[in-house]
VMD Tcl script that builds the backbone (N, CA, C; Angstrom):
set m [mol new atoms 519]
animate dup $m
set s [atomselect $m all]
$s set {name element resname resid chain x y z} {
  {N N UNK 1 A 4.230 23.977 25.206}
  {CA C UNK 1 A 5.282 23.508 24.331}
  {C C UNK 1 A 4.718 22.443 23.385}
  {N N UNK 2 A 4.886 22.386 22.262}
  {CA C UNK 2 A 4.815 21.661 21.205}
  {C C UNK 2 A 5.284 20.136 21.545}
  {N N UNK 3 A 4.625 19.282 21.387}
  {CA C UNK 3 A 5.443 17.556 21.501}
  {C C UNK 3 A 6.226 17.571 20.629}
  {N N UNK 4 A 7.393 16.871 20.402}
  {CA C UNK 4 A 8.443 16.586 20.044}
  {C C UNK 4 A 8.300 15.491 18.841}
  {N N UNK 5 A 8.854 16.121 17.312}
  {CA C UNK 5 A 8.369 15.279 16.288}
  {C C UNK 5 A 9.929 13.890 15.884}
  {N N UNK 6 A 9.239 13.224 16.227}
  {CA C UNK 6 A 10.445 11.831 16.062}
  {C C UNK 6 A 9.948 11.060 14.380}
  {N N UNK 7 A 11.035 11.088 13.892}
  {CA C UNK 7 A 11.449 9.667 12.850}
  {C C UNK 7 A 11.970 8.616 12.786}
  {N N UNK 8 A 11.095 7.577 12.279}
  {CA C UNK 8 A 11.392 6.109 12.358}
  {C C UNK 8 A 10.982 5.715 11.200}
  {N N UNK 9 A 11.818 4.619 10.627}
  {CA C UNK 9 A 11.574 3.664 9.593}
  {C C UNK 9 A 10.669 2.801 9.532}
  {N N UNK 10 A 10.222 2.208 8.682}
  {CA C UNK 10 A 9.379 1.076 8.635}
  {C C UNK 10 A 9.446 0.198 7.795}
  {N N UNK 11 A 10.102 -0.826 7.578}
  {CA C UNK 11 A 10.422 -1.487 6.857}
  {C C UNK 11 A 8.911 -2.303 6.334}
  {N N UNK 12 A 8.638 -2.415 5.448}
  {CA C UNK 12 A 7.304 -3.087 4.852}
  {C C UNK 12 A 7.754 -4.689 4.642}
  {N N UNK 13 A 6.863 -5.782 5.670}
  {CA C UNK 13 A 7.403 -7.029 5.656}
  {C C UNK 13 A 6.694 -7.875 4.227}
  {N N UNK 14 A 6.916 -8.289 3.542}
  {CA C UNK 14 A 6.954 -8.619 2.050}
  {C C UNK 14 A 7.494 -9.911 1.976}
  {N N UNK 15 A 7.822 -11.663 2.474}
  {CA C UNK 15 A 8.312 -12.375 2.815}
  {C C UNK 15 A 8.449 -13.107 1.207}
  {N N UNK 16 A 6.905 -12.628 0.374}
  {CA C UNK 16 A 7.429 -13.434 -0.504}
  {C C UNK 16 A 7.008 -12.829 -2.020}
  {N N UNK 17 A 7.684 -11.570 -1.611}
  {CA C UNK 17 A 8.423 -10.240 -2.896}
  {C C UNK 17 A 6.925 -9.785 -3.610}
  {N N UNK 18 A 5.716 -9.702 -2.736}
  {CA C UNK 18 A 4.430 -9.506 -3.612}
  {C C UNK 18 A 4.475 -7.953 -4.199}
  {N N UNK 19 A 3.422 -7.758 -4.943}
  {CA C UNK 19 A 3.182 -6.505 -5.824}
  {C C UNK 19 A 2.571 -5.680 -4.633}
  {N N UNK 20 A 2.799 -4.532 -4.039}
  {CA C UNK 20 A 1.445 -4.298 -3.564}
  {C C UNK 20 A 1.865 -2.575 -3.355}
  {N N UNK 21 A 0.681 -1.736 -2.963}
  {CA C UNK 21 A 0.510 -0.341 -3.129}
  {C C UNK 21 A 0.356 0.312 -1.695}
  {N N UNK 22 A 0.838 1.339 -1.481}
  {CA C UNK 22 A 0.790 1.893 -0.431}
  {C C UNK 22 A 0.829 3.065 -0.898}
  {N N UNK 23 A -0.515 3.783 0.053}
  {CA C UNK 23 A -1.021 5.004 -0.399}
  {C C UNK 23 A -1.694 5.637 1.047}
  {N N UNK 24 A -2.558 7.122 0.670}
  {CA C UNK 24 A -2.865 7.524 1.661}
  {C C UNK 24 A -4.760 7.912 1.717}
  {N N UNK 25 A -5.361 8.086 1.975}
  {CA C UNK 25 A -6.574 8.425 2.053}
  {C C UNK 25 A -7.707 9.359 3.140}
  {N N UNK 26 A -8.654 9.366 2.957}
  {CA C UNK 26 A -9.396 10.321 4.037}
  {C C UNK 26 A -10.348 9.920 4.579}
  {N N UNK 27 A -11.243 8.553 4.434}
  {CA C UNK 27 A -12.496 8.749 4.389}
  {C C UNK 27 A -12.550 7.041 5.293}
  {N N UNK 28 A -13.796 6.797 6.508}
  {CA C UNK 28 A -13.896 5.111 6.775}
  {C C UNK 28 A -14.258 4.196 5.364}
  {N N UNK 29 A -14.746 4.858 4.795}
  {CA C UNK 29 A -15.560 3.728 3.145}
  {C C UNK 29 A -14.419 3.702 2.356}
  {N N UNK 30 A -13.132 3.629 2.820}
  {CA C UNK 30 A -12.173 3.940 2.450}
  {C C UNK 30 A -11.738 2.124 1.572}
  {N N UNK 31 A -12.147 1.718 2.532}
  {CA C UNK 31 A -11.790 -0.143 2.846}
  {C C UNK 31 A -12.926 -0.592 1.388}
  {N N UNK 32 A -13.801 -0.225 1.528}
  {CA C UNK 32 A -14.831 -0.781 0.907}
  {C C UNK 32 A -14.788 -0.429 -0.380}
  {N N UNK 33 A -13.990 1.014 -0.718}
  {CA C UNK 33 A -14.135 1.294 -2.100}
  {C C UNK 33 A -13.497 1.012 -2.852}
  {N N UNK 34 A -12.153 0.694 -1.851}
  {CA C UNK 34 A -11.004 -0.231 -2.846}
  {C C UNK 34 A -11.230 -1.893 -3.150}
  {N N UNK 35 A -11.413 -2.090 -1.824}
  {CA C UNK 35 A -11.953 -3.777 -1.864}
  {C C UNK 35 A -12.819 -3.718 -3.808}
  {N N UNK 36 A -14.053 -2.474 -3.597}
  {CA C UNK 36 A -14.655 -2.829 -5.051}
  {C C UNK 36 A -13.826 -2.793 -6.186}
  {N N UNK 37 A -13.189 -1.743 -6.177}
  {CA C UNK 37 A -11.698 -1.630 -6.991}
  {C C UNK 37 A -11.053 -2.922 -7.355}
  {N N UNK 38 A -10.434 -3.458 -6.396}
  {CA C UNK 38 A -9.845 -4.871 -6.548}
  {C C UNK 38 A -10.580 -6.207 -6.821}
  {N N UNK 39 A -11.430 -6.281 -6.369}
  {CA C UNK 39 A -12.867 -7.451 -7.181}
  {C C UNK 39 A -12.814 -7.112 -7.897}
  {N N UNK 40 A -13.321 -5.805 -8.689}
  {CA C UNK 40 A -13.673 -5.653 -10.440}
  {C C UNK 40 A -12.510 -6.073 -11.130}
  {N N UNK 41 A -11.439 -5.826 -10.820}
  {CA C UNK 41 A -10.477 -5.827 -11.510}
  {C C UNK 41 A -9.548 -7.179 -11.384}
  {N N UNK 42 A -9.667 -7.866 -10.660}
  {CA C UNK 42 A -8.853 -9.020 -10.271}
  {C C UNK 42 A -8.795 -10.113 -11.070}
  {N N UNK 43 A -9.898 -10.340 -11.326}
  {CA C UNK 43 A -9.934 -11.941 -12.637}
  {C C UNK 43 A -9.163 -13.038 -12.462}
  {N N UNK 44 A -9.647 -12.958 -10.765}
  {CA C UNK 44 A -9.300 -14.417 -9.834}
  {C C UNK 44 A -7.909 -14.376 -9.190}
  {N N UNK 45 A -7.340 -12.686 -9.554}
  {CA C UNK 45 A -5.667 -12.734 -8.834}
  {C C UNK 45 A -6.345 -12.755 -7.358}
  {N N UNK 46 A -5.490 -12.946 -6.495}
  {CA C UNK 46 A -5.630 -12.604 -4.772}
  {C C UNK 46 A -5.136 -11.376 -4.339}
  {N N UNK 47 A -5.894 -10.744 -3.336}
  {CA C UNK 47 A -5.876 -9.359 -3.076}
  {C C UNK 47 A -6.309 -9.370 -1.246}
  {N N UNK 48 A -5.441 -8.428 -0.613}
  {CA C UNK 48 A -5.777 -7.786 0.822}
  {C C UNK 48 A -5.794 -6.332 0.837}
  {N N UNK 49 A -6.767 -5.863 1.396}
  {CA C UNK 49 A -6.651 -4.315 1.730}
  {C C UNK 49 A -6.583 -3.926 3.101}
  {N N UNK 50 A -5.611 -3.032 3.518}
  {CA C UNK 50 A -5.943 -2.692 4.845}
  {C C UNK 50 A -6.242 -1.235 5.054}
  {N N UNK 51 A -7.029 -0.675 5.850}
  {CA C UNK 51 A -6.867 1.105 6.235}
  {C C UNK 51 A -6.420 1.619 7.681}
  {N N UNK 52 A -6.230 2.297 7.560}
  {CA C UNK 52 A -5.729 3.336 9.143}
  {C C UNK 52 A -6.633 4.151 9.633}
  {N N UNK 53 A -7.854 3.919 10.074}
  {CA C UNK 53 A -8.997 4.405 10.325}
  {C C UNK 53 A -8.042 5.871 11.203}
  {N N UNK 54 A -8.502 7.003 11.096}
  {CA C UNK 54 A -7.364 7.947 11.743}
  {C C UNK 54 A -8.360 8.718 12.904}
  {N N UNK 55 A -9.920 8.465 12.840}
  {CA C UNK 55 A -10.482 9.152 14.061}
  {C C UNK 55 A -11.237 8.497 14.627}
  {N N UNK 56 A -12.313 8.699 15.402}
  {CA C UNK 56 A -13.232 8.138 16.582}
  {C C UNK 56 A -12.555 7.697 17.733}
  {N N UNK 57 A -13.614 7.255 18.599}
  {CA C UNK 57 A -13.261 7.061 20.292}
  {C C UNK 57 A -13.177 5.457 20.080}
  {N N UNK 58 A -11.959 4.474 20.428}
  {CA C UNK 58 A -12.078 3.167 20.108}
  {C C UNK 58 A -13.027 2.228 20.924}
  {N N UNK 59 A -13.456 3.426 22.075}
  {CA C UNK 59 A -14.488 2.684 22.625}
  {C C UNK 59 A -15.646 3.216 22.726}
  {N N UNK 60 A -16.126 3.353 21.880}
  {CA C UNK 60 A -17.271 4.264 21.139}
  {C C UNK 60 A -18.246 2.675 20.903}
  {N N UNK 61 A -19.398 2.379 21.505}
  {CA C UNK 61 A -20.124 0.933 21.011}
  {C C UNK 61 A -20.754 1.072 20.217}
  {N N UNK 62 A -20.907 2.308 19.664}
  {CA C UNK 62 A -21.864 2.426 18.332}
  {C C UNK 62 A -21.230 2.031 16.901}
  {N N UNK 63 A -20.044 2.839 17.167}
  {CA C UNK 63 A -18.935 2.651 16.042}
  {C C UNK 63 A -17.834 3.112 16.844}
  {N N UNK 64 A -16.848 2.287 16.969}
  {CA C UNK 64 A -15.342 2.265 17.307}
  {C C UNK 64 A -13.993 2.863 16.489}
  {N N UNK 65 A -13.501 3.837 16.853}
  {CA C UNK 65 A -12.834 4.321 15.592}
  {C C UNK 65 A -10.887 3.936 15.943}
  {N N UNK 66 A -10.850 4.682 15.329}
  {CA C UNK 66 A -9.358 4.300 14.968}
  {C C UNK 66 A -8.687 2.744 14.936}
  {N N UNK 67 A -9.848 2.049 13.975}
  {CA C UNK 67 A -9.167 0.330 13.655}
  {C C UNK 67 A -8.871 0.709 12.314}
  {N N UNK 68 A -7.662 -0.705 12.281}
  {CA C UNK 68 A -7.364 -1.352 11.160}
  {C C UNK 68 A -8.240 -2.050 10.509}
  {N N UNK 69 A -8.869 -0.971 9.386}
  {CA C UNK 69 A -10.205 -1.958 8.512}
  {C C UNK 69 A -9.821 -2.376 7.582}
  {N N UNK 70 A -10.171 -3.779 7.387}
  {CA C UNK 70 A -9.549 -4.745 5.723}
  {C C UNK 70 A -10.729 -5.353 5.728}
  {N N UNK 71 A -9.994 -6.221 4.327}
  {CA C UNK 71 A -10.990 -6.781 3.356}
  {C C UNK 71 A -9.676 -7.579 2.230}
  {N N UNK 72 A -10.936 -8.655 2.099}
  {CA C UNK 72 A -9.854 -9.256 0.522}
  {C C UNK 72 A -10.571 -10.594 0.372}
  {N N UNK 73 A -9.831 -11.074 -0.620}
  {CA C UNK 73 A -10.607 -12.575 -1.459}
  {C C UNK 73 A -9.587 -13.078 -1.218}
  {N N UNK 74 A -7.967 -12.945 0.246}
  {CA C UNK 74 A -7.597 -14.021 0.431}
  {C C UNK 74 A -6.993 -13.654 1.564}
  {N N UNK 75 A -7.137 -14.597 2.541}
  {CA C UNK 75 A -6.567 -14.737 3.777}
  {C C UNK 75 A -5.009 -14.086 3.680}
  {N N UNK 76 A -4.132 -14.922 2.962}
  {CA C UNK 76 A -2.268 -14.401 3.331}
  {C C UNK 76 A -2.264 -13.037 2.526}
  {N N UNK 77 A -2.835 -12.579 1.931}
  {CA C UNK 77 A -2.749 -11.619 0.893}
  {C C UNK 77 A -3.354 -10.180 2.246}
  {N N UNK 78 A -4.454 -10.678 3.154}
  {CA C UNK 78 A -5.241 -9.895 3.560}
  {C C UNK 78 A -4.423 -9.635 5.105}
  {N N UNK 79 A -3.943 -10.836 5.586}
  {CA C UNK 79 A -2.874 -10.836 6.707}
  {C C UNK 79 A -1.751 -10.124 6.109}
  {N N UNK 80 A -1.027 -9.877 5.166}
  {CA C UNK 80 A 0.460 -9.025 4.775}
  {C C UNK 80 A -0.524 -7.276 4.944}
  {N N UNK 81 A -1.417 -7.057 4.268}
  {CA C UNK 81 A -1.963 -5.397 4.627}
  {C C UNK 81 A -2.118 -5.227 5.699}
  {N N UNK 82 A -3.008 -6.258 6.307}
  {CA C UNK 82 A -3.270 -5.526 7.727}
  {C C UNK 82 A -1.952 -5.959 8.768}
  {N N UNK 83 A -0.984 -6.516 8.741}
  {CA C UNK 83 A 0.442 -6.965 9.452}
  {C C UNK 83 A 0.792 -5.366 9.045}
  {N N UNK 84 A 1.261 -5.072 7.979}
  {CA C UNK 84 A 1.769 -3.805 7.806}
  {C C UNK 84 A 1.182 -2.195 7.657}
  {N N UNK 85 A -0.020 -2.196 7.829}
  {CA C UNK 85 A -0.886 -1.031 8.338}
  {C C UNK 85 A -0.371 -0.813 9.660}
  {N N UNK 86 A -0.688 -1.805 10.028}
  {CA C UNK 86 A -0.625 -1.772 11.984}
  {C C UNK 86 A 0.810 -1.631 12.010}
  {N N UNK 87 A 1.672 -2.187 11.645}
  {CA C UNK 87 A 3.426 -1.596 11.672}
  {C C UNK 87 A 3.594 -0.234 11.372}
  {N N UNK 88 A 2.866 0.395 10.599}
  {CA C UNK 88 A 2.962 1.848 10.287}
  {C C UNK 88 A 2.314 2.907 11.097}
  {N N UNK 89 A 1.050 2.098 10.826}
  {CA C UNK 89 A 0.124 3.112 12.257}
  {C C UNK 89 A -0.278 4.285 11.915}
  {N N UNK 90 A -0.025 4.657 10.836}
  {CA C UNK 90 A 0.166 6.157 10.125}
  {C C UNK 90 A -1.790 6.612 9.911}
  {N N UNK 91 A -2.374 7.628 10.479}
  {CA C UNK 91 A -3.533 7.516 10.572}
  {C C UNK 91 A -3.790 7.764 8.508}
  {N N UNK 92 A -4.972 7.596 8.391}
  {CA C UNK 92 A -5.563 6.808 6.936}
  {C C UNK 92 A -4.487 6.653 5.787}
  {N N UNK 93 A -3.544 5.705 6.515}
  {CA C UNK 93 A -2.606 5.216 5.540}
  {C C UNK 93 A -3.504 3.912 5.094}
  {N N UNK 94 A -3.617 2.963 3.472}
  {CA C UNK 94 A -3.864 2.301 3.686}
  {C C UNK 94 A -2.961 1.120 2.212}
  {N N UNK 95 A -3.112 -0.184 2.493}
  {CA C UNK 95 A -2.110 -0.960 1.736}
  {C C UNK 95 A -2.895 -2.061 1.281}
  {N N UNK 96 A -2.465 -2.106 0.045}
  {CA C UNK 96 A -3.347 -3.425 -0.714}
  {C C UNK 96 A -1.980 -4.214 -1.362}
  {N N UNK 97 A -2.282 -5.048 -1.018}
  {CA C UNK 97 A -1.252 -6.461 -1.575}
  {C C UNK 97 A -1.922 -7.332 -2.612}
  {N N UNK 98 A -1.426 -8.164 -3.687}
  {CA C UNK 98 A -1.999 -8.791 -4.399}
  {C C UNK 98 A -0.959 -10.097 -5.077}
  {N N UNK 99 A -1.562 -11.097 -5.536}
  {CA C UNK 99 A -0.414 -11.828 -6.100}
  {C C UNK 99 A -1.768 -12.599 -7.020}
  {N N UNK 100 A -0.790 -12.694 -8.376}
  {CA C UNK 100 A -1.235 -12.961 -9.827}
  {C C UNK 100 A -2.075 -11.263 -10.479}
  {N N UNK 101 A -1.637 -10.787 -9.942}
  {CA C UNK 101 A -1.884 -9.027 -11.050}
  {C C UNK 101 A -0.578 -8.390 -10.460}
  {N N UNK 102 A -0.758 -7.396 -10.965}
  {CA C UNK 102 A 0.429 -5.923 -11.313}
  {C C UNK 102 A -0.250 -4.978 -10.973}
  {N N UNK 103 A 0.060 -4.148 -10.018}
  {CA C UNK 103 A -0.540 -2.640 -9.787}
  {C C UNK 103 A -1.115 -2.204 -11.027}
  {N N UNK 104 A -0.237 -1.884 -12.132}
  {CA C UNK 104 A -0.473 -1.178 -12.824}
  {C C UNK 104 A -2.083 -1.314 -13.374}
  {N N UNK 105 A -2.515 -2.681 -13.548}
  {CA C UNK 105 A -3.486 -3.003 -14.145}
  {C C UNK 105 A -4.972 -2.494 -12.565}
  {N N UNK 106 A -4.424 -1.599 -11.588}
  {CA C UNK 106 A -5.661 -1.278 -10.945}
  {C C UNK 106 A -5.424 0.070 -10.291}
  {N N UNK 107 A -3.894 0.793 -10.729}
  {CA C UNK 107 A -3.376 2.015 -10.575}
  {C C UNK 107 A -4.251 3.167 -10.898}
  {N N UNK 108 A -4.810 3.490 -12.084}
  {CA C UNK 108 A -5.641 4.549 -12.243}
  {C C UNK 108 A -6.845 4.647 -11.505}
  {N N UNK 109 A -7.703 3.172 -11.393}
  {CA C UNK 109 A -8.711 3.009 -10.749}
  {C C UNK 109 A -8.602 3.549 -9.541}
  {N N UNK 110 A -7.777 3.167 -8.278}
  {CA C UNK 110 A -7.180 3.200 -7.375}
  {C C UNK 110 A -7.289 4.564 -6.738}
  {N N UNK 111 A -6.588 5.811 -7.936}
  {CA C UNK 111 A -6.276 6.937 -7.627}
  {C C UNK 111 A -6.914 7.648 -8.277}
  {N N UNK 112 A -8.390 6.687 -8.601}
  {CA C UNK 112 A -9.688 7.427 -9.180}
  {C C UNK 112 A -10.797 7.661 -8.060}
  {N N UNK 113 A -10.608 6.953 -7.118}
  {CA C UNK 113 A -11.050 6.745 -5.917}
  {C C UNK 113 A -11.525 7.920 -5.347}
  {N N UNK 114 A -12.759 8.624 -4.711}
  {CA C UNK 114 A -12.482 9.949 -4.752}
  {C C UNK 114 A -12.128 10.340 -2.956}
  {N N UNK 115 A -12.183 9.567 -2.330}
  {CA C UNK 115 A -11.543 9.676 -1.027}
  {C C UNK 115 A -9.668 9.443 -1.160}
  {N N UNK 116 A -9.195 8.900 -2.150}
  {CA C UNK 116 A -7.978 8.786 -2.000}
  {C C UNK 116 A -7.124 9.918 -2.412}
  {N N UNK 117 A -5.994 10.170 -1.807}
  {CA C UNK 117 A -5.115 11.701 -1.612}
  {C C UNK 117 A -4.109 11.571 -2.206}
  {N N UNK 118 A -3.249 10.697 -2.400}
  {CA C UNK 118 A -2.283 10.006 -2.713}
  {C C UNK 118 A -1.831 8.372 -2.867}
  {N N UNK 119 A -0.796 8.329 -3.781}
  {CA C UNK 119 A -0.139 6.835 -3.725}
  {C C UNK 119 A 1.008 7.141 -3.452}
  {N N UNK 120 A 1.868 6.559 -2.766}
  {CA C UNK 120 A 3.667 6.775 -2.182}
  {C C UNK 120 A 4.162 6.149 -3.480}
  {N N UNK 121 A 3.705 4.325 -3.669}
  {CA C UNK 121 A 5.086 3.408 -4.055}
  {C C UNK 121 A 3.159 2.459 -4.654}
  {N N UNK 122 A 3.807 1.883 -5.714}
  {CA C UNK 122 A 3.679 0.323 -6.142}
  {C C UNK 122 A 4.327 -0.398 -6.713}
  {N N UNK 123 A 4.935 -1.552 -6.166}
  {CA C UNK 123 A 6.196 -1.830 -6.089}
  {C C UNK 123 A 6.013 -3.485 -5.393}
  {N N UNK 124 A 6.890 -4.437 -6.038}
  {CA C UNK 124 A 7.224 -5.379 -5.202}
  {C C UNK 124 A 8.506 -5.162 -4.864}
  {N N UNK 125 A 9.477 -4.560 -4.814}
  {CA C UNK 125 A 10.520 -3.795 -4.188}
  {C C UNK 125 A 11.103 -3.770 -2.941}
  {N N UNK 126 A 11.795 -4.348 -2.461}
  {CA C UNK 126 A 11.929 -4.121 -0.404}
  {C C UNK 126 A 11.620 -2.455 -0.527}
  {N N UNK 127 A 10.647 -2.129 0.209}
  {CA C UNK 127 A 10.254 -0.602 1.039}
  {C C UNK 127 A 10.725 -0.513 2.214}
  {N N UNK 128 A 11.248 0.703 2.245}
  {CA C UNK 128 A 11.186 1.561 3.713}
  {C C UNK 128 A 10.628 2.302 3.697}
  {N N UNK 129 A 9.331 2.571 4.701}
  {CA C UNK 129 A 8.481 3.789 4.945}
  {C C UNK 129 A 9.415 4.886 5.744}
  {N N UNK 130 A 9.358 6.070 5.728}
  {CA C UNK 130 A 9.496 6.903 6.902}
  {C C UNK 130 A 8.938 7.378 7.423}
  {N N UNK 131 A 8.414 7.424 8.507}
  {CA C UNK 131 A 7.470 7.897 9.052}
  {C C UNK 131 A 7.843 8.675 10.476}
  {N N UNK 132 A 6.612 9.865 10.481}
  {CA C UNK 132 A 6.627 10.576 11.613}
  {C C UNK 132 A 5.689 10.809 13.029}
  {N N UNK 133 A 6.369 10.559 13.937}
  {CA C UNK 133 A 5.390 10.689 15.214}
  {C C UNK 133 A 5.540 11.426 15.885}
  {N N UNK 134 A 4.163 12.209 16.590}
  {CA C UNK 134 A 4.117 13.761 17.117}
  {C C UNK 134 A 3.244 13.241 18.365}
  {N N UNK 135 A 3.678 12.988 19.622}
  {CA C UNK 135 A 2.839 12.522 20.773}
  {C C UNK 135 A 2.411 11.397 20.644}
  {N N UNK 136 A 1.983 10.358 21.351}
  {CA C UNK 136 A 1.168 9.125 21.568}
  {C C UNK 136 A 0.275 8.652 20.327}
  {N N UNK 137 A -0.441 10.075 19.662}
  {CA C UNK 137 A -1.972 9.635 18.982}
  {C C UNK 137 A -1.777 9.978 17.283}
  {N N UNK 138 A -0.568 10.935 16.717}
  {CA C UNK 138 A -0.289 10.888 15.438}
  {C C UNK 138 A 1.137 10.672 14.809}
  {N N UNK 139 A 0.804 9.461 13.812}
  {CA C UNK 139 A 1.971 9.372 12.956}
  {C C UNK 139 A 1.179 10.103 11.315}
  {N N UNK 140 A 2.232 9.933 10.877}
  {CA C UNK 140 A 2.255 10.508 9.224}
  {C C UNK 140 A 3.389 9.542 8.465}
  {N N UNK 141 A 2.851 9.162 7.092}
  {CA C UNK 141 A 3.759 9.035 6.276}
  {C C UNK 141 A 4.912 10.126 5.523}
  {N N UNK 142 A 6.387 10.363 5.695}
  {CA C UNK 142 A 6.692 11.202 5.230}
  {C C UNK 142 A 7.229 10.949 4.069}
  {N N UNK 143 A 7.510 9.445 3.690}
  {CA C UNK 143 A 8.363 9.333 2.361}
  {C C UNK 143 A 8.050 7.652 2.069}
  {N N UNK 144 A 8.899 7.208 1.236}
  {CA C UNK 144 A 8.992 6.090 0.951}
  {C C UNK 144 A 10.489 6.066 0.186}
  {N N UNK 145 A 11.002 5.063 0.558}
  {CA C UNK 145 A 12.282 4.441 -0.001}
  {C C UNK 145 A 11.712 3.342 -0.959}
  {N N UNK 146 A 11.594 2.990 -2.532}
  {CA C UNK 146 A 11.652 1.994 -3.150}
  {C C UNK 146 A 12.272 1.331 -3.873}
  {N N UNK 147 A 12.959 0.292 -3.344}
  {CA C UNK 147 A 13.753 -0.571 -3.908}
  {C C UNK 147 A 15.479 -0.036 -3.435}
  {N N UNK 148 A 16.096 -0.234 -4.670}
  {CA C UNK 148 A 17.826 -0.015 -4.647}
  {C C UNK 148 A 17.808 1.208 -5.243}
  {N N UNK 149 A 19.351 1.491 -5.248}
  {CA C UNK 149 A 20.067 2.580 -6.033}
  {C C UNK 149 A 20.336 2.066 -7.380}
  {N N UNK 150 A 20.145 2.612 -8.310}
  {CA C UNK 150 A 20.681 2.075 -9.712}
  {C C UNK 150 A 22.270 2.088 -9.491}
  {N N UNK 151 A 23.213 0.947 -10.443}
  {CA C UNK 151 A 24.428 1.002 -10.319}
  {C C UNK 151 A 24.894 1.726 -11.389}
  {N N UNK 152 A 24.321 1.838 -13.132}
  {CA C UNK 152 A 24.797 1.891 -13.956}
  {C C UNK 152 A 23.874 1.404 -15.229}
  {N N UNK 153 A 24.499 2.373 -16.512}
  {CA C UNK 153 A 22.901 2.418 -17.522}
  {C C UNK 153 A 22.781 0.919 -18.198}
  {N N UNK 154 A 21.831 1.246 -18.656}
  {CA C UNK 154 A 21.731 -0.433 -19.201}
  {C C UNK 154 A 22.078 -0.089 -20.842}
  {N N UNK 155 A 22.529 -1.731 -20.919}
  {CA C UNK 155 A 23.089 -1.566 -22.187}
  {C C UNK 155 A 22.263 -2.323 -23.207}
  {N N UNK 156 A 22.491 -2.332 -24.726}
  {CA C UNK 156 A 21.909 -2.971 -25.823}
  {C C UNK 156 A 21.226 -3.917 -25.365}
  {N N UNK 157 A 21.881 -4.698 -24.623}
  {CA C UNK 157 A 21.315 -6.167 -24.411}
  {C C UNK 157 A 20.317 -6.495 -23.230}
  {N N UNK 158 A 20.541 -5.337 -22.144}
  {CA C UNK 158 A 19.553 -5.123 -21.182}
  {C C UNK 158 A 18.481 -4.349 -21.520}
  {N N UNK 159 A 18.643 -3.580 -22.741}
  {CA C UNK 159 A 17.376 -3.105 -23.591}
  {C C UNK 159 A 16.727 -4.067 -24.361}
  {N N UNK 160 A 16.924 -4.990 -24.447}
  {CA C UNK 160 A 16.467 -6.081 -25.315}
  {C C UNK 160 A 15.717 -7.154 -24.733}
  {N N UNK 161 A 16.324 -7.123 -23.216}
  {CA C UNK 161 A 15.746 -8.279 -22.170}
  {C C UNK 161 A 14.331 -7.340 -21.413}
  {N N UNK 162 A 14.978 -6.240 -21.565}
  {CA C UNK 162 A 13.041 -5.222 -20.539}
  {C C UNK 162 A 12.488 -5.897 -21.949}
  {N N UNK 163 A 12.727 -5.321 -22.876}
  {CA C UNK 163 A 11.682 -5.421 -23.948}
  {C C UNK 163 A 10.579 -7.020 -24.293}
  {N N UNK 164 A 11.787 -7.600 -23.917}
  {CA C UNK 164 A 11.026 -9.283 -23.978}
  {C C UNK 164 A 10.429 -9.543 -22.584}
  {N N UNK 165 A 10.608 -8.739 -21.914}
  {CA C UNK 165 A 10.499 -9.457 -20.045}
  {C C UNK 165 A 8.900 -8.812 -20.412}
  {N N UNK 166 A 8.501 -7.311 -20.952}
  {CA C UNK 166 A 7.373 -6.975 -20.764}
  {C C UNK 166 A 6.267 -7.420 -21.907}
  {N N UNK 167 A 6.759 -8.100 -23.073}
  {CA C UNK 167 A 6.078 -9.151 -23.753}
  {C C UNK 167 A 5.382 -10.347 -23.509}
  {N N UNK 168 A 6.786 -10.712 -21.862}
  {CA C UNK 168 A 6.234 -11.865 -21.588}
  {C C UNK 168 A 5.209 -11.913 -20.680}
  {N N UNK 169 A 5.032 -11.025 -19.818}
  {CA C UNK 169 A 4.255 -10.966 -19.239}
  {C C UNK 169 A 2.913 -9.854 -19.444}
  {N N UNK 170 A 2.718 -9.991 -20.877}
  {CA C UNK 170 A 1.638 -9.364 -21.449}
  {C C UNK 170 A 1.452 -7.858 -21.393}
  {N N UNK 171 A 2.735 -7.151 -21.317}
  {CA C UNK 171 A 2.476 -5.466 -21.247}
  {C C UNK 171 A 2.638 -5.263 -22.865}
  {N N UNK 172 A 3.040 -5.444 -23.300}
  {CA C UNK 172 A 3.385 -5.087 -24.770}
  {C C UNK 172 A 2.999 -6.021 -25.503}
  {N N UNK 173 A 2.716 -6.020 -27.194}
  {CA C UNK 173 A 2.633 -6.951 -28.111}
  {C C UNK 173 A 3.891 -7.054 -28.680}
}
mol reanalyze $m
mol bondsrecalc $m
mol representation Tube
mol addrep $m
């Protein structure tokens, strides 16, 4: 008989509303290629990466597999990825957090990556992951919830405020 596939949420803990990306990947150099990703590109913002190492024997002394591998140029930035890798558990799920940049400005890079499979969400947004577990040893990411429901269209004047909001913070001239 087949194990029994269960769904559970995951709320992504975010305490203080950061930018950050959650995506999926294949490979252990997984950690290392983004880490380079995020150095090149950072220009002194703060950055954590975490991965979901998804195979080996954890007690393997040569190399130990299935850890949470990170990296970053800052401690709280590098504690929020790997806090929420390990909440997910999802094998080579992996999450980079950052504060003083915007996804966008390391988005293509990111998913230029050639071990990486996907991106779910980048978003400072409250997330809910959904995720799926099949026996003791595999979860999967199945979705992502980001952010709210829209209430209603925006008007003249809320077209006028995106337009200055992304001036101000240097997306547009």
């Amino acid at each position: 008989m087949a194990p029994k596939l269960e769904l559970d949420v995951v709320d992504i803990t975010n305490p203080g509303g950061h930018n950050f990306i959650l995506g999926h990947s294949h490979f252990i150099k997984t950690v290392e290629d983004l880490s380079e990703v995020m150095a090149s590109a950072s220009g002194g913002a703060k950055w954590g990466v975490a991965f979901c190492e998804a195979s080996g024997d954890p007690k393997d002394e040569k190399m130990p597999g299935r850890k949470v591998r990170y990296d970053g140029n800052d401690e709280a930035m590098t504690d929020l990825a790997k806090t929420n890798a390990l909440a997910l558990g999802a094998g080579h799920t992996f999450v980079i957090f950052m504060e003083g940049m915007f996804p966008v400005a390391v988005l293509d890079s990111i998913k230029a990556v050639p071990e990486v499979c996907r991106v779910y969400c980048a978003t400072a947004n409250p997330v809910s992951v959904v995720v799926a577990k099949m026996g003791n040893d595999k979860k999967g990411i199945m979705g992502v919830m980001d952010g709210l429901c829209p209430v209603d269209f925006e008007t003249d004047s809320d077209k006028e405020k995106r337009k200055a909001f992304l001036r101000m913070i240097g997306y547009k001239r």
